[in-house]
N, CA, C and O atoms as a MOPAC input file, in Angstrom:
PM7 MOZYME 1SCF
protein

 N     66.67100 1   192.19200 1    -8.00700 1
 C     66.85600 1   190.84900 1    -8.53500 1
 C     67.36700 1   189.93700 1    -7.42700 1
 O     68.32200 1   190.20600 1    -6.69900 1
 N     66.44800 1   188.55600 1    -7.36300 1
 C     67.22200 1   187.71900 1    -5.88300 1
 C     67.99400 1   186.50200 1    -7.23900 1
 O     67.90200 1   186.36700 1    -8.45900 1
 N     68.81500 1   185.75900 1    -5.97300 1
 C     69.70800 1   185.16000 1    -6.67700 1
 C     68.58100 1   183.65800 1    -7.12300 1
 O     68.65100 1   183.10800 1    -8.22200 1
 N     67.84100 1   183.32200 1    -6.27500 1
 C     66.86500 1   182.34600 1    -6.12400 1
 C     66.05700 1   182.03100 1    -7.43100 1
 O     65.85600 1   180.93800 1    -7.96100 1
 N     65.44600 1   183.90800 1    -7.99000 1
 C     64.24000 1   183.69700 1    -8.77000 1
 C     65.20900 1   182.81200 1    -9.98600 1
 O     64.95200 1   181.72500 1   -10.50500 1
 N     66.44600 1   183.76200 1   -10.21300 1
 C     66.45700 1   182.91800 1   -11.74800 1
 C     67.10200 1   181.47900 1   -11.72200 1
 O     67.21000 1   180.84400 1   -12.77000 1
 N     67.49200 1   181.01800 1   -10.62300 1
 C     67.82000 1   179.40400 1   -10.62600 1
 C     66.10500 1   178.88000 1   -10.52700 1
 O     65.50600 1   178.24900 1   -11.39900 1
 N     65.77600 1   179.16100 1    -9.73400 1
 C     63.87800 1   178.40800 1    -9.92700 1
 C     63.19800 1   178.43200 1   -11.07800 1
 O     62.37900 1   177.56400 1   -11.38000 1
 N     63.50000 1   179.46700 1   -11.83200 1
 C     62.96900 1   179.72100 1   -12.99300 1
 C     63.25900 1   179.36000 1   -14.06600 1
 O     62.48500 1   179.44200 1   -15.01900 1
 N     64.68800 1   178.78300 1   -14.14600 1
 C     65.08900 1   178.14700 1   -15.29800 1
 C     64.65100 1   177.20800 1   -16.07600 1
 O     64.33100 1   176.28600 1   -15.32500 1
 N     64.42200 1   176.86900 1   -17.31600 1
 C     64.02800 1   175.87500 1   -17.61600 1
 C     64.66600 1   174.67400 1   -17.65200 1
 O     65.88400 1   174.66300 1   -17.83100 1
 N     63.79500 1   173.22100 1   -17.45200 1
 C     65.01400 1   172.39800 1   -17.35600 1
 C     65.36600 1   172.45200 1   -18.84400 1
 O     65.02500 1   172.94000 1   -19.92100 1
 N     66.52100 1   171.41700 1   -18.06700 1
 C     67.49200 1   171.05400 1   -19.45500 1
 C     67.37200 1   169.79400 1   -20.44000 1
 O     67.74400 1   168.67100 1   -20.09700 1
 N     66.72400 1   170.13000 1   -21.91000 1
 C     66.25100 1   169.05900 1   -22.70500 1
 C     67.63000 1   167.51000 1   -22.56200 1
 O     68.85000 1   167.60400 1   -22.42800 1
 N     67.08200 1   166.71800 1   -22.62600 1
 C     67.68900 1   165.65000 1   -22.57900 1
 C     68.72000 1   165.73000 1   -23.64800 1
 O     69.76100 1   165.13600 1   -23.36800 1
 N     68.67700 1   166.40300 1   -24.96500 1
 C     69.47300 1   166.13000 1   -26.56700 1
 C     70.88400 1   167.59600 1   -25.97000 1
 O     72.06300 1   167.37500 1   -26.24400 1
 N     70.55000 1   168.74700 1   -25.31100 1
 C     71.59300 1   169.43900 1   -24.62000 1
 C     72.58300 1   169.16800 1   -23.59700 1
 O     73.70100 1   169.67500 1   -23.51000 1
 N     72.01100 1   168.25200 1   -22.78100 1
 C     72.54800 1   167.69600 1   -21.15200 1
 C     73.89200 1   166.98700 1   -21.85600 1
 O     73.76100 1   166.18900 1   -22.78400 1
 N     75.09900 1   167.33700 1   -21.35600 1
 C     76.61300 1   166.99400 1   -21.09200 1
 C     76.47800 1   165.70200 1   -21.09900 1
 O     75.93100 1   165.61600 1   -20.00000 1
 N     76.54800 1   164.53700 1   -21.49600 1
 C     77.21700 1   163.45300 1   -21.15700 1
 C     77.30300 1   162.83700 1   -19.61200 1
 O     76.43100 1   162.20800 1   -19.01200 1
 N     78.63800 1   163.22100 1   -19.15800 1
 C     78.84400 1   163.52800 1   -17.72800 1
 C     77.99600 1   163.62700 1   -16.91200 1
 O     77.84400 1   162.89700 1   -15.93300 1
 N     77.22000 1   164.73100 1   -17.29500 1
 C     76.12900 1   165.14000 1   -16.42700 1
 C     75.04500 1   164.05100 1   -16.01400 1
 O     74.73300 1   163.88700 1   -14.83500 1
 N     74.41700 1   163.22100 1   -17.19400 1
 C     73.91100 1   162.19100 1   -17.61600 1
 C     74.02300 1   160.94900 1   -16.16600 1
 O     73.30700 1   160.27100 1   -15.42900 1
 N     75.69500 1   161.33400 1   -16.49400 1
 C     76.18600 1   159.99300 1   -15.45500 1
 C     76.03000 1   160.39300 1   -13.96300 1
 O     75.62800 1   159.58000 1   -13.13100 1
 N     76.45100 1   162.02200 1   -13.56800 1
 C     76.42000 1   161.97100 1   -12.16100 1
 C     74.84700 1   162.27300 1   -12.16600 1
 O     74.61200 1   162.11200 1   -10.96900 1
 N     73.65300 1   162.59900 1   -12.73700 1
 C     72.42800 1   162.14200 1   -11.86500 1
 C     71.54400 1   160.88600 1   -11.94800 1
 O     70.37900 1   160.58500 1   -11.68700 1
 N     72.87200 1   160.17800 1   -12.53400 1
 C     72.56200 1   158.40300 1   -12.58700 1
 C     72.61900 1   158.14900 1   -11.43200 1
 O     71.69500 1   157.81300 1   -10.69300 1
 N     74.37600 1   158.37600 1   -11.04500 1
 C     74.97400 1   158.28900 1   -10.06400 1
 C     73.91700 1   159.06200 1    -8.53300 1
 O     73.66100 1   158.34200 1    -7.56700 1
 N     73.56900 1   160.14100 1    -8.57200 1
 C     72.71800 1   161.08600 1    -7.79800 1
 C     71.64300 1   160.11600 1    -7.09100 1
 O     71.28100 1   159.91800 1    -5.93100 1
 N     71.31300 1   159.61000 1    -8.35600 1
 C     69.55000 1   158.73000 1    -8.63900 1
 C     69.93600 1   157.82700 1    -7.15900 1
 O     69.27800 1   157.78000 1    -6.12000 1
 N     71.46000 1   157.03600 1    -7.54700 1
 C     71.42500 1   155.81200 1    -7.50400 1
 C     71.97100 1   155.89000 1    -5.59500 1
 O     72.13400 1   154.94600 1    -4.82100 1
 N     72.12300 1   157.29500 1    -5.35900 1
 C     72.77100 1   157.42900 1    -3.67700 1
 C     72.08900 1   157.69000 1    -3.21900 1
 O     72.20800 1   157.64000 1    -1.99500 1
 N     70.72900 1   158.21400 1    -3.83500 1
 C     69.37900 1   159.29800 1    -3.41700 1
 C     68.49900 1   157.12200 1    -2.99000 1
 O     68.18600 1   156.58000 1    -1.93000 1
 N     68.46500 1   156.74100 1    -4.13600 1
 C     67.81400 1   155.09000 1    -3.73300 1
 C     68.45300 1   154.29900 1    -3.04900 1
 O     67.88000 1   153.76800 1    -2.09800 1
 N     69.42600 1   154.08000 1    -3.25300 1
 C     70.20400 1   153.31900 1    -2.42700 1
 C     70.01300 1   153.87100 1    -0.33100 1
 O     69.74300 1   153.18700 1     0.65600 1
 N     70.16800 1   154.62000 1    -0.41400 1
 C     69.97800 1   155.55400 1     0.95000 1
 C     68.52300 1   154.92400 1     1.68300 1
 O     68.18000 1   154.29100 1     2.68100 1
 N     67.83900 1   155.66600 1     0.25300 1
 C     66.14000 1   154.98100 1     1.01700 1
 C     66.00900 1   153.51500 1     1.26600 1
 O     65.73900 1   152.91800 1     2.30800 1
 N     66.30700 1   152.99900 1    -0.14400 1
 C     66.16700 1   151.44200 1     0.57200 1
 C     66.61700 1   151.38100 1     1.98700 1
 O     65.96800 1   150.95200 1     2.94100 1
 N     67.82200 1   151.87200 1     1.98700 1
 C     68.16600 1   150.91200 1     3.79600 1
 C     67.33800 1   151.55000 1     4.92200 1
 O     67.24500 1   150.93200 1     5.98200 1
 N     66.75400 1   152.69200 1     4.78300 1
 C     66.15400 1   153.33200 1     5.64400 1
 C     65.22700 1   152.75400 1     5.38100 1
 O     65.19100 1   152.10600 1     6.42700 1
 N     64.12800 1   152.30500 1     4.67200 1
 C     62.92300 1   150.94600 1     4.42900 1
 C     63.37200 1   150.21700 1     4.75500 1
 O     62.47200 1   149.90500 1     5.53500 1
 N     64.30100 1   149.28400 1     4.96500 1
 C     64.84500 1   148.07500 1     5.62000 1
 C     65.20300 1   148.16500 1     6.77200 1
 O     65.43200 1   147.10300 1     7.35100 1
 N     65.34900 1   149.22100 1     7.38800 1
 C     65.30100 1   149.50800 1     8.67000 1
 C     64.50500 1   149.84300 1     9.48200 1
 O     64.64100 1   149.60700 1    10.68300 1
 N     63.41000 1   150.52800 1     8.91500 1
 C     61.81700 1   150.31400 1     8.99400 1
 C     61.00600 1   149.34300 1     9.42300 1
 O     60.49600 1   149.14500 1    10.52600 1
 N     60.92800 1   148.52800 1     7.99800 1
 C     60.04500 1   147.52700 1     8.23400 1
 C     61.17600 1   146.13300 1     8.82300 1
 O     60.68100 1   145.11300 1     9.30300 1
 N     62.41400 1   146.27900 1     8.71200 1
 C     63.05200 1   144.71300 1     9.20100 1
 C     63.92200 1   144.87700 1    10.70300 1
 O     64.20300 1   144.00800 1    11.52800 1
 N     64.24400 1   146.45500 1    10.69800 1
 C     65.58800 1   147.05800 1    11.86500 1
 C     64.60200 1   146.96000 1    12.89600 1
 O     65.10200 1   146.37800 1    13.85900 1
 N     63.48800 1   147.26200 1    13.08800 1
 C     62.89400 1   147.61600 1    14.72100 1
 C     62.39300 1   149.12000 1    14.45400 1
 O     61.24300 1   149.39200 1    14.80100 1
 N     63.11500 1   150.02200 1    13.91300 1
 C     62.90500 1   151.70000 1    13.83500 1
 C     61.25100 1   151.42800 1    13.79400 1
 O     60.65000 1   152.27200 1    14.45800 1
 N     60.47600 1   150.53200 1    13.22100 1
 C     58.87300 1   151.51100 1    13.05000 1
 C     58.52200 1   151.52100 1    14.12400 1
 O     57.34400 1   151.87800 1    14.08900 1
 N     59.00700 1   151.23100 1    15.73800 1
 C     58.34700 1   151.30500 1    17.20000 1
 C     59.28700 1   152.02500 1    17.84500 1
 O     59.49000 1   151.97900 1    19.05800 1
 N     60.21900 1   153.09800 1    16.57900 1
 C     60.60400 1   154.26800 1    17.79100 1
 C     59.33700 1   155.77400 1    17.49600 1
 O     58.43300 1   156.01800 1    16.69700 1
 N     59.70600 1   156.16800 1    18.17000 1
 C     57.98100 1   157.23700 1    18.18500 1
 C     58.78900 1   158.35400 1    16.99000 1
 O     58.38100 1   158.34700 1    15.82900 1
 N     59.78800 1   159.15400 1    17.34900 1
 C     60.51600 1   160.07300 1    16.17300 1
 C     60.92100 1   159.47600 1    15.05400 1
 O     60.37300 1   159.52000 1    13.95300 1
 N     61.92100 1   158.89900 1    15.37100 1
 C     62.85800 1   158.47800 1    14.19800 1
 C     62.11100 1   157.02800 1    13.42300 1
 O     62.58000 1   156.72700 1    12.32600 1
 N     61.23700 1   156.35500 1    13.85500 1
 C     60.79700 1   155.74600 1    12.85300 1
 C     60.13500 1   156.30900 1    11.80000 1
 O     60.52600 1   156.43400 1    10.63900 1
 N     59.19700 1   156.60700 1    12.25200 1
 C     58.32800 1   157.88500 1    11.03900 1
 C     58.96700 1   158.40300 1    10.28900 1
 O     58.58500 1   158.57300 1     9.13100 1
 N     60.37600 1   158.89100 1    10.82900 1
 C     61.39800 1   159.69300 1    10.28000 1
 C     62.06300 1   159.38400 1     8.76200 1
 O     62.26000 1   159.96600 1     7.69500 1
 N     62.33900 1   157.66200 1     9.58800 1
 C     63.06200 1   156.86200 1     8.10800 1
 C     62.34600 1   156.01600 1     7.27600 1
 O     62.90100 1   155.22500 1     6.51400 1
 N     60.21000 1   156.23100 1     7.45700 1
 C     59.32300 1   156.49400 1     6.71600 1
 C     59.59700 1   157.02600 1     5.59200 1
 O     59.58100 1   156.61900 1     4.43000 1
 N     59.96500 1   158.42500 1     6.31700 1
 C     59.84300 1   159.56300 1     5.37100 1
 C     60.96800 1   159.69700 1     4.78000 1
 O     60.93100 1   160.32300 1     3.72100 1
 N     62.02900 1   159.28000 1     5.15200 1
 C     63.24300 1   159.59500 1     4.32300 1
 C     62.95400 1   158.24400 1     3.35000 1
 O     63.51500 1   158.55400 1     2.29900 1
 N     62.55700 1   157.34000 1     3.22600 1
 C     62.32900 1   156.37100 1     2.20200 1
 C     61.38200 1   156.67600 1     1.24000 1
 O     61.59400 1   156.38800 1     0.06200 1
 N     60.16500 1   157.32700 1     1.66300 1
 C     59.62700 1   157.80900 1     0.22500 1
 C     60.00700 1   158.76200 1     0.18100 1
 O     59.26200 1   158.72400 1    -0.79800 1
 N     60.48000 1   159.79200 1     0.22000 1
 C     60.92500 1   161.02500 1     0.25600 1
 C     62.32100 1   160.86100 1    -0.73100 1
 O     62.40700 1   161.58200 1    -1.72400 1
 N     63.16800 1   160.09600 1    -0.48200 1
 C     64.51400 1   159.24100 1    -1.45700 1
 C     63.92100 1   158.73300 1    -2.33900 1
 O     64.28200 1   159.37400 1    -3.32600 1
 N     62.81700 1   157.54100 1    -2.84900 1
 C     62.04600 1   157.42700 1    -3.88800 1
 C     61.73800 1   158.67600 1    -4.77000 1
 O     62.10200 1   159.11100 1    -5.86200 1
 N     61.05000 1   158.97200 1    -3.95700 1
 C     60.64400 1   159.94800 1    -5.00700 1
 C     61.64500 1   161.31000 1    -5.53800 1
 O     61.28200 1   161.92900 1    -6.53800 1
 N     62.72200 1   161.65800 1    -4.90900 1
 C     63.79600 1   162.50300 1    -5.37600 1
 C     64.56400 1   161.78200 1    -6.53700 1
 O     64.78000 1   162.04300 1    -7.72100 1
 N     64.87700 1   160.78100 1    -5.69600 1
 C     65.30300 1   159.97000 1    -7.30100 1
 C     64.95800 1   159.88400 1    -8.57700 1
 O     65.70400 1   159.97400 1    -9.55200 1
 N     63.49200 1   159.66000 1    -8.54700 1
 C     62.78800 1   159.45700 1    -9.64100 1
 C     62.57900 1   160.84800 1   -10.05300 1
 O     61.99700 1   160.79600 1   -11.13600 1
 N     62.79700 1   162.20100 1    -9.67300 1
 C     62.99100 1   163.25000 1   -10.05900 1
 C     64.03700 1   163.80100 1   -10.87900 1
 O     64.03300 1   164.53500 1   -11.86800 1
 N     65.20900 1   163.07200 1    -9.98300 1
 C     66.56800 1   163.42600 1   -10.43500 1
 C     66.79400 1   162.70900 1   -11.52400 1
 O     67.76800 1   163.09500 1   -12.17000 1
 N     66.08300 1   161.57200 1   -12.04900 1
 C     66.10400 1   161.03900 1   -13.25700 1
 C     65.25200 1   161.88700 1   -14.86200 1
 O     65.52600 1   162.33800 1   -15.97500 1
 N     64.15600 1   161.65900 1   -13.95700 1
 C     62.93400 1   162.14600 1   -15.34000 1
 C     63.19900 1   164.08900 1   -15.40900 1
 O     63.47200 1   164.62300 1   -16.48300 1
 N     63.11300 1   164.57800 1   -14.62800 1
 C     63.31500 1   166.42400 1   -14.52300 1
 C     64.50000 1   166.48600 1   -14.56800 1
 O     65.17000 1   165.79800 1   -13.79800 1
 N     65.21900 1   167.51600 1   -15.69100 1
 C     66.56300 1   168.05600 1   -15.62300 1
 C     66.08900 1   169.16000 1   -15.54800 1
 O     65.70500 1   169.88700 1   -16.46500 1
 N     66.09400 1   169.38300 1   -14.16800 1
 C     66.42400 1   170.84200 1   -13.67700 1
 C     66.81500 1   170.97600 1   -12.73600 1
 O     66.78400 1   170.11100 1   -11.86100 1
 N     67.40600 1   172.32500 1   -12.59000 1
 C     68.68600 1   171.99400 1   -11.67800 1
 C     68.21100 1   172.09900 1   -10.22900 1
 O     69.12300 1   172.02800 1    -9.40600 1
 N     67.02800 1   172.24700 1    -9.76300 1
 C     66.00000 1   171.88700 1    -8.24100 1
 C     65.99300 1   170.08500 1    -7.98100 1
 O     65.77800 1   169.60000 1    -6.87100 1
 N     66.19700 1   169.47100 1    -8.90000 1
 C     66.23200 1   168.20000 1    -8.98700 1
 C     67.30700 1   167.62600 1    -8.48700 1
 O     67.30500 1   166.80400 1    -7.57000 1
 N     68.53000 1   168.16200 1    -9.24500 1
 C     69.69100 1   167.80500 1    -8.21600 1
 C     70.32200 1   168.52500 1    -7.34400 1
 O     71.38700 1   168.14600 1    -6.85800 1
 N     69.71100 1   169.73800 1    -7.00600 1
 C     69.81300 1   169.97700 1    -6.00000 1
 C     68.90500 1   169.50600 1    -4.53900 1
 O     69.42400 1   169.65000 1    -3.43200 1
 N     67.83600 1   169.07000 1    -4.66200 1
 C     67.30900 1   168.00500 1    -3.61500 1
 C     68.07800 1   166.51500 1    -3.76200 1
 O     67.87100 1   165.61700 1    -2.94600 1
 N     68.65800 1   166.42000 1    -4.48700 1
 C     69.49200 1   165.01100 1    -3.95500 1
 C     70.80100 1   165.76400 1    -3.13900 1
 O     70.86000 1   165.49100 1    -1.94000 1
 N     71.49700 1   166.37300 1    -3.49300 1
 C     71.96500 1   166.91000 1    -2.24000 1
 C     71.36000 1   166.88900 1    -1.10600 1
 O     71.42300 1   165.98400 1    -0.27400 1
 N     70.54300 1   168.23000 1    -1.00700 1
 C     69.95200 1   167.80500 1     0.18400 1
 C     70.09700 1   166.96200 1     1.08300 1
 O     70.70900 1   166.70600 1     2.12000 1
 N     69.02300 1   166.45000 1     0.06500 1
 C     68.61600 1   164.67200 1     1.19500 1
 C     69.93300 1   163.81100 1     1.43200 1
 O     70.02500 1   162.97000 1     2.32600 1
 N     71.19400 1   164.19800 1     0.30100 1
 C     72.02600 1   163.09900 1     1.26000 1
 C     73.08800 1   164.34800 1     2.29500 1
 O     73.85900 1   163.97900 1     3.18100 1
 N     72.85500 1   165.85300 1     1.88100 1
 C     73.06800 1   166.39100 1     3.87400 1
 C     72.58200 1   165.99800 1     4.64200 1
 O     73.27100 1   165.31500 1     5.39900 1
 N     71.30900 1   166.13100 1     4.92500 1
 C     70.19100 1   166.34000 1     6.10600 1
 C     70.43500 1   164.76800 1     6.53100 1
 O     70.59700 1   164.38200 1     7.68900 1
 N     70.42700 1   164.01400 1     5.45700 1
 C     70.49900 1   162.43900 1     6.27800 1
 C     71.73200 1   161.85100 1     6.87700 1
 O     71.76600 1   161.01300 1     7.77800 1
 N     72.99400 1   162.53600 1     6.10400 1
 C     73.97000 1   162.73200 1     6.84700 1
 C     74.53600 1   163.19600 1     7.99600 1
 O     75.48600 1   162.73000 1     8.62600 1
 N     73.58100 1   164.56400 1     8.30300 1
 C     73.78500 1   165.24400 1     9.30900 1
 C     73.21400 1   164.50900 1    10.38600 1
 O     73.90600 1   164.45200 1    11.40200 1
 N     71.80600 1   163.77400 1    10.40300 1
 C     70.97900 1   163.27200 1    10.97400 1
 C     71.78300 1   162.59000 1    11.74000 1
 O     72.21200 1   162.97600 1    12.82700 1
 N     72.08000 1   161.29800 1    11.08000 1
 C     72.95300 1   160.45000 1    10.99300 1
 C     73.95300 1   160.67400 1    12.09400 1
 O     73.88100 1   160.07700 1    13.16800 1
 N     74.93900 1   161.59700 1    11.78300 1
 C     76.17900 1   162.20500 1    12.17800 1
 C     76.07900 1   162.25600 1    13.70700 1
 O     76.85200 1   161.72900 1    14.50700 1
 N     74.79200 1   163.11300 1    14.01200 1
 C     74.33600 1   163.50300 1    14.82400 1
 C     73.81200 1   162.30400 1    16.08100 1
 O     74.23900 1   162.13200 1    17.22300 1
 N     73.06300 1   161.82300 1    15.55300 1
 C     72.87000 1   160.33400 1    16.34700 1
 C     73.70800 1   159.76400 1    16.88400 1
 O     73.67700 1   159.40500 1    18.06100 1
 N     74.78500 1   159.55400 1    15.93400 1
 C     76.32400 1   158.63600 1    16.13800 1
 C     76.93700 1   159.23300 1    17.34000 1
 O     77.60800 1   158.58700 1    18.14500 1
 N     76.60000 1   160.87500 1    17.45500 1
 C     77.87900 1   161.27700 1    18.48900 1
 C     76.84600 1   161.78000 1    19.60100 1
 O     77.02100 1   161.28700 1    20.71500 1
 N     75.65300 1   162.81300 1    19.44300 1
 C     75.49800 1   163.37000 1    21.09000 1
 C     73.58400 1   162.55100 1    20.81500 1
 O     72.58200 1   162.54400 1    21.53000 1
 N     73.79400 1   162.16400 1    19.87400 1
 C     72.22200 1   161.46700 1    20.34500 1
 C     70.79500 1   162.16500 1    19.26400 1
 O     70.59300 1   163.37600 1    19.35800 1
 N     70.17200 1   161.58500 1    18.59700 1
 C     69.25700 1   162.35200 1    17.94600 1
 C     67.63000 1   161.72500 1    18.58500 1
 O     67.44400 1   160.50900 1    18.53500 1
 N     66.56900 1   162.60700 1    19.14200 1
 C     65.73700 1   162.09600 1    19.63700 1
 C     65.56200 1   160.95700 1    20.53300 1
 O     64.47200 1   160.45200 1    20.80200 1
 N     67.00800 1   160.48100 1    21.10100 1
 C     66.88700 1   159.53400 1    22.20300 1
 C     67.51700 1   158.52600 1    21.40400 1
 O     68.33400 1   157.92700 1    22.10200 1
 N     67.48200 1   158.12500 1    20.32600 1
 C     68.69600 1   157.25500 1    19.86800 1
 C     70.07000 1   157.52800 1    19.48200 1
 O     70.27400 1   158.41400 1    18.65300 1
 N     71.06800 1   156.85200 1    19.99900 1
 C     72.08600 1   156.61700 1    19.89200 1
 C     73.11200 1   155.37300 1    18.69600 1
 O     73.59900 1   154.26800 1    18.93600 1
 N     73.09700 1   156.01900 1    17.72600 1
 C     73.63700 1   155.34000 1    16.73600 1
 C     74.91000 1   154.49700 1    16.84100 1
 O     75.15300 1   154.55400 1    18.04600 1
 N     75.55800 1   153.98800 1    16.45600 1
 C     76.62900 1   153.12200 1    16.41700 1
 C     77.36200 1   153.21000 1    14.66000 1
 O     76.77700 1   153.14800 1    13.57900 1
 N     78.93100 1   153.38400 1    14.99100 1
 C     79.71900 1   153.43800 1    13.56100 1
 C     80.12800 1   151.75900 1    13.17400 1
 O     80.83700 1   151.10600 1    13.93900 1
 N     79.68700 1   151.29900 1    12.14900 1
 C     80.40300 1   150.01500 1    11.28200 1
 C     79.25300 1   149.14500 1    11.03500 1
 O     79.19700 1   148.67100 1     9.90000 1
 N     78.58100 1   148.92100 1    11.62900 1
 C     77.43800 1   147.77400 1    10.78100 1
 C     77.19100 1   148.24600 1     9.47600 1
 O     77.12300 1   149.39600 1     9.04100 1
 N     77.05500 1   147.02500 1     8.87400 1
 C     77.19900 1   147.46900 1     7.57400 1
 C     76.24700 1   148.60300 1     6.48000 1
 O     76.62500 1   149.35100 1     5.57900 1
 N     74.83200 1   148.30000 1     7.06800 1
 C     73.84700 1   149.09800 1     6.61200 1
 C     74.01500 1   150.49800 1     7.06900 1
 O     73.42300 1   151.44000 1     6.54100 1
 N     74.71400 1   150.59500 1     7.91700 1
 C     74.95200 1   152.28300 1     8.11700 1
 C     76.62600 1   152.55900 1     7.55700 1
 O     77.05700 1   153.69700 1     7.74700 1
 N     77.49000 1   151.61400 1     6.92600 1
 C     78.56300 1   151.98800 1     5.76200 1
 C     77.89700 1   152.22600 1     4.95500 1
 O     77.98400 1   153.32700 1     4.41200 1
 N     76.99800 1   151.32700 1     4.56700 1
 C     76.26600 1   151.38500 1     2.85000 1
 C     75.20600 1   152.46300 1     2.87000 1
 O     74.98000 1   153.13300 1     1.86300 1
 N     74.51900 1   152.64600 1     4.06800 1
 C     73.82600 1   154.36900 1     3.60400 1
 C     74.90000 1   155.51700 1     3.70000 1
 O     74.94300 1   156.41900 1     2.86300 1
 N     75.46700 1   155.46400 1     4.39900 1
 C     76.81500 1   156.88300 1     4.41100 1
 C     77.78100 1   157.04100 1     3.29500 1
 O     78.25000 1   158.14800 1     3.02900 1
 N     78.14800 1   155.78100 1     2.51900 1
 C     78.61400 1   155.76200 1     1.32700 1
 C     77.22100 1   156.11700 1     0.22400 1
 O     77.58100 1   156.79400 1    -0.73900 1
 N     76.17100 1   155.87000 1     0.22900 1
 C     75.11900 1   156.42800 1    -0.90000 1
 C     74.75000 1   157.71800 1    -0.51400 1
 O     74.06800 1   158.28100 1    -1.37000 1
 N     74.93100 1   158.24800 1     0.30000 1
 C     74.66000 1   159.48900 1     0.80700 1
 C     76.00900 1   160.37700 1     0.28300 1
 O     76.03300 1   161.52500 1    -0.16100 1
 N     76.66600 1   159.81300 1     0.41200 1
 C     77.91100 1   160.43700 1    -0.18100 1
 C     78.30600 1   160.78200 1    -1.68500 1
 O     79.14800 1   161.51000 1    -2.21000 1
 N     77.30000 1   159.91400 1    -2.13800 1
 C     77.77300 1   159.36700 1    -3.91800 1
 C     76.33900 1   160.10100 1    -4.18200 1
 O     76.25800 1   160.54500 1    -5.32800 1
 N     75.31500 1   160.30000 1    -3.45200 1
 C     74.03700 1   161.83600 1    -3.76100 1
 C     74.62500 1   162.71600 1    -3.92300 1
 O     74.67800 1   163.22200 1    -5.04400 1
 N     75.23700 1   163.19300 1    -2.94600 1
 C     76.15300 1   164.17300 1    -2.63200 1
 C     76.78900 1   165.10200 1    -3.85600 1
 O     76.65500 1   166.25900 1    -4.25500 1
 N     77.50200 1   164.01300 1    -4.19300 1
 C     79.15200 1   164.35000 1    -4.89400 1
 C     78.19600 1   164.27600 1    -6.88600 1
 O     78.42000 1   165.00800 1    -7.85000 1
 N     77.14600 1   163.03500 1    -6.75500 1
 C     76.71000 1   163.28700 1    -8.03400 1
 C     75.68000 1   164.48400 1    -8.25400 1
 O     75.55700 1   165.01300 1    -9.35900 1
 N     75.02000 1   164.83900 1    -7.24800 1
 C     73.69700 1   165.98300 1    -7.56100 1
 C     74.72300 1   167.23000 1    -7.66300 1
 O     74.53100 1   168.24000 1    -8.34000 1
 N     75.47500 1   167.04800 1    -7.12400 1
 C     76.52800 1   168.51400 1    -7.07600 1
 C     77.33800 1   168.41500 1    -8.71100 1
 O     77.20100 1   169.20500 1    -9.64400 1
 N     77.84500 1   167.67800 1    -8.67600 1
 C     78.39400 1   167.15800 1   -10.30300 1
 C     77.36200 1   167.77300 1   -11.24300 1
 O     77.57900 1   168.95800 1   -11.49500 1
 N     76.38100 1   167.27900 1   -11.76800 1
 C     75.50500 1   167.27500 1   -12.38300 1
 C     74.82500 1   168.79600 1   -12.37100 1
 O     74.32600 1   169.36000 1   -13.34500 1
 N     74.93500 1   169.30900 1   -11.02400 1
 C     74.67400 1   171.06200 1   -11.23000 1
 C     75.71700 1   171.94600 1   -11.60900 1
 O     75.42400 1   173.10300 1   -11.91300 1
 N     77.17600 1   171.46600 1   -11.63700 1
 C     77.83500 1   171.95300 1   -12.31100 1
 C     77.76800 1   172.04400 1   -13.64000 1
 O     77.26700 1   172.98100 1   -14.26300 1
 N     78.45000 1   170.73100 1   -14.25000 1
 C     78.10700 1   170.29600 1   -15.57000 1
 C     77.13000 1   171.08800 1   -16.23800 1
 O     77.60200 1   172.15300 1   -16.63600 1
 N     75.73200 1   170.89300 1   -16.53000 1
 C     74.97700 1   171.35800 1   -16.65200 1
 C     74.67400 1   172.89600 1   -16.51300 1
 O     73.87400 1   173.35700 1   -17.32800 1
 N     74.99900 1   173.40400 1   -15.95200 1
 C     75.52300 1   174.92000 1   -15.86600 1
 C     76.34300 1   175.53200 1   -16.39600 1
 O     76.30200 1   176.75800 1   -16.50200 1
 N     77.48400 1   174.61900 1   -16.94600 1
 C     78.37200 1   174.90000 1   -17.92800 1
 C     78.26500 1   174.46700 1   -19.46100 1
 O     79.00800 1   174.72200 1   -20.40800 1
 N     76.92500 1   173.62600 1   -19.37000 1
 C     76.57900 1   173.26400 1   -20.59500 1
 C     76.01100 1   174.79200 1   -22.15500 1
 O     75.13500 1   175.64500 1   -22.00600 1
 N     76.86100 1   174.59500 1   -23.36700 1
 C     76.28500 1   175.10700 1   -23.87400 1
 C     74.81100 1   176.05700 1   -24.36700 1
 O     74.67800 1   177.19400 1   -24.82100 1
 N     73.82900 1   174.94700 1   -24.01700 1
 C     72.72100 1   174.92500 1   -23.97600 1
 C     72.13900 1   176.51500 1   -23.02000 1
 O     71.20400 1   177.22700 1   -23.38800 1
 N     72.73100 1   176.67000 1   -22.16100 1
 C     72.77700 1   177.61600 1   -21.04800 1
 C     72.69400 1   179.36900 1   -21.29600 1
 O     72.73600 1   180.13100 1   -20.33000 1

């Protein structure tokens, strides 16, 4: 028995079972998973990023890629759902992180403009709600 098959396999969780709570942190999930992408689309098409050769493509992809997790983490309750909003607000964090201090693909990030507070705070609030919401939900009756 792997630990994997039976979290993949689960069924999601009907909307009339789902916790309350739960409800709220993959609102909350939805809303750090979109919030994130937008600025990475605004940094895209308004920052300059679509004429770096890596990292533009990059925050392409992390913008539909955040679209569409979101809209997962909303409509699918299952628990693969919020667990890719995690994810995506690690990996973009880490990304991120990474840039800021020894350099990611040749760019060098900078801490305080505001669009990189406001993605590191929605990345944070993915975070803390996709994780919420796999708790909850795991402890839900229904289970």
């Amino acid at each position: 028995m792997t630990i994997g098959h039976t979290f993949l396999t689960q069924p999601a969780v009907p909307a009339t079972q789902t916790p309350p709570l739960a409800t709220v942190a993959r609102g909350l999930a939805a809303a750090g998973v979109l919030m994130s992408a937008d600025v990475h689309l605004m940094l895209y098409l308004d920052g300059g990023f679509s004429t770096i050769s890596v990292v533009g493509p990059a925050f392409l992809l992390n913008a539909i890629g955040g679209i569409m997790i979101a809209l997962l983490v909303l409509l699918w309750r299952h628990p693969l759902s919020a667990l890719l909003a995690v994810a995506f607000g690690v990996a973009t964090l880490t990304a991120f992180y990474l840039s800021a201090t020894v350099g990611l693909f040749g760019v060098h990030e900078t801490w305080g403009d505001t669009q990189v507070i406001l993605a590191e705070v929605a990345e944070w609030v993915a975070i803390a709600g996709g994780a919420t919401a796999l708790i909850l939900e795991r402890r839900s009756p229904g289970r």
